[in-house]
C-alpha positions, 0 to 999 in steps of 0.5 A: 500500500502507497504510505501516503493513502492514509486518512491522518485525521483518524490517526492518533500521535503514536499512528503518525509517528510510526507513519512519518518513519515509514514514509521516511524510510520509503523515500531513504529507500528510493534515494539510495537505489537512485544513487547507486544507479547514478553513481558507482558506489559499490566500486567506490567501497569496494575500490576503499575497502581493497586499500584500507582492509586488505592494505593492496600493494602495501608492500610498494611503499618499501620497495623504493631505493632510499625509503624515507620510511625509517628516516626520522619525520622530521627529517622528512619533507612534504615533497618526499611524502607527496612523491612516495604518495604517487607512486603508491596512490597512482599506480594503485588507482590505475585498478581501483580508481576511487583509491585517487581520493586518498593520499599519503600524510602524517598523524600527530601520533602512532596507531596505536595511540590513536586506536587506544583513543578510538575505542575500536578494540575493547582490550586497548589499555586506558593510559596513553602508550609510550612514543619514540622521542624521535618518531621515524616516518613509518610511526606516523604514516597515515593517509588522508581521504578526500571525498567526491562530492557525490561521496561524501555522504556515502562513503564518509570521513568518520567511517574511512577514519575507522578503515584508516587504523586498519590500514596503519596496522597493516603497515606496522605488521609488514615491517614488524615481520620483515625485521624479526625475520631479519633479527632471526637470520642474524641470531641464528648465525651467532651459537650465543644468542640462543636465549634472545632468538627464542624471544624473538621467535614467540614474537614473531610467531605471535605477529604472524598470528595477529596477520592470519587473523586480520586478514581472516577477519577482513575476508569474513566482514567484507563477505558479510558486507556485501551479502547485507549491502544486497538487502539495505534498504536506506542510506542509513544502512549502508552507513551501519553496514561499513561501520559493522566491518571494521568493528568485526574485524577489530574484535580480533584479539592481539593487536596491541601485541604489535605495540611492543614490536613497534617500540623494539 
């Protein structure tokens, strides 16, 4: 029945409430089967969430000649930043092209600290975590989202914000398994540092793990995704949808384990 064939006059308070919420849903409804039919949304966070959650290409950033990665951040300009930027940005959006309305920045603090504040992870300690005295780049390596304006209600700063500690994780975790890999070759050639290799293999034994099951965890939020996106009936909706994943996917346990491998 069309919502709006409805005497009012014979509806009490309770009646036209329920009525306005329904006629608000219908037209929310109708609104978001128009802009995914306008606009390429499903690609747009699907090409986000390819960056984001499953940290494509990541490994692009330490493949360049002089890495200014490990360079302390103030030693660090907004030309070198911006030219690590396109390399990774632009080859990225040549496959997934709303991946162009992100760039490469600098956060005042490390992930770690920033998810503490978020509230995302439920066993995050209460007091603030210890910081480098001098943060190299990678400690405060974020990327900044600029939407369309078609966007910006659809695929929100507040929601990408979220993504964006994902993405800064996976970052931590690359290079966390790449120097306790290399910690490991070199102890291994050394008969007296039998006691610190077994350290740093239950550390890098525990870092793999976290790896597995975020990436698991992202698998099974985005296969969720797009089952419930199939059904979303109202902006709304969609908006609760992409915040549900990243909250799946931060109920894996063990992040904060990654807080000591970054301090080593």
């Amino acid at each position: 029945l069309d919502p709006l064939s409805v005497d009012w006059a014979k509806l009490d308070v309770n009646g036209v409430k329920r009525k306005v919420q329904e006629i608000e849903k219908l037209k929310s409804a109708l609104v978001l089967k128009q802009l995914r039919t306008a606009i390429p949304f499903d690609s747009a966070i699907r090409d986000t969430m390819t960056l984001l959650l499953k940290g494509r290409d990541i490994d692009v950033l330490f493949k360049q000649e002089e890495s200014i990665l490990y360079k302390p951040v103030e030693e660090v300009s907004k030309q070198q930043i911006r030219r690590l930027s396109d390399i990774f940005i632009k080859g990225l959006a040549t496959r997934f092209p709303f991946v162009s309305n992100f760039e490469l920045s600098t956060s005042s603090s490390n992930v770690f600290e920033d998810l503490r504040k978020s509230r995302l992870i439920k066993e995050a300690p209460t007091d603030s975590l210890p910081a480098r005295e001098q943060p190299i780049l990678l400690d405060l390596l974020t990327l900044t989202y600029t939407p369309p304006v078609n966007m910006e209600k659809l695929i929100p700063n507040y929601v990408v914000t979220m993504y964006i500690h994902l993405f800064r994780v996976l970052l931590q975790l690359h290079v966390a398994i790449n120097c306790l890999s290399d910690a490991l070759i070199g102890l291994m050639r050394d008969a007296n540092s039998y006691g610190r290799a077994v350290i740093i293999t239950s550390l890098h034994r525990n870092v793999l793990d976290v790896t597995v099951n975020i990436a698991d965890a992202v698998t099974h939020a985005m296969v969720v995704f797009e089952t419930e996106m199939a059904k979303a009936g109202s902006i709304d909706e969609v908006l609760q949808l992409q915040k549900d994943v990243v909250h799946q996917i931060f109920r894996v346990r063990g992040v904060f384990v990654l807080s000591i491998v970054v301090m080593l």
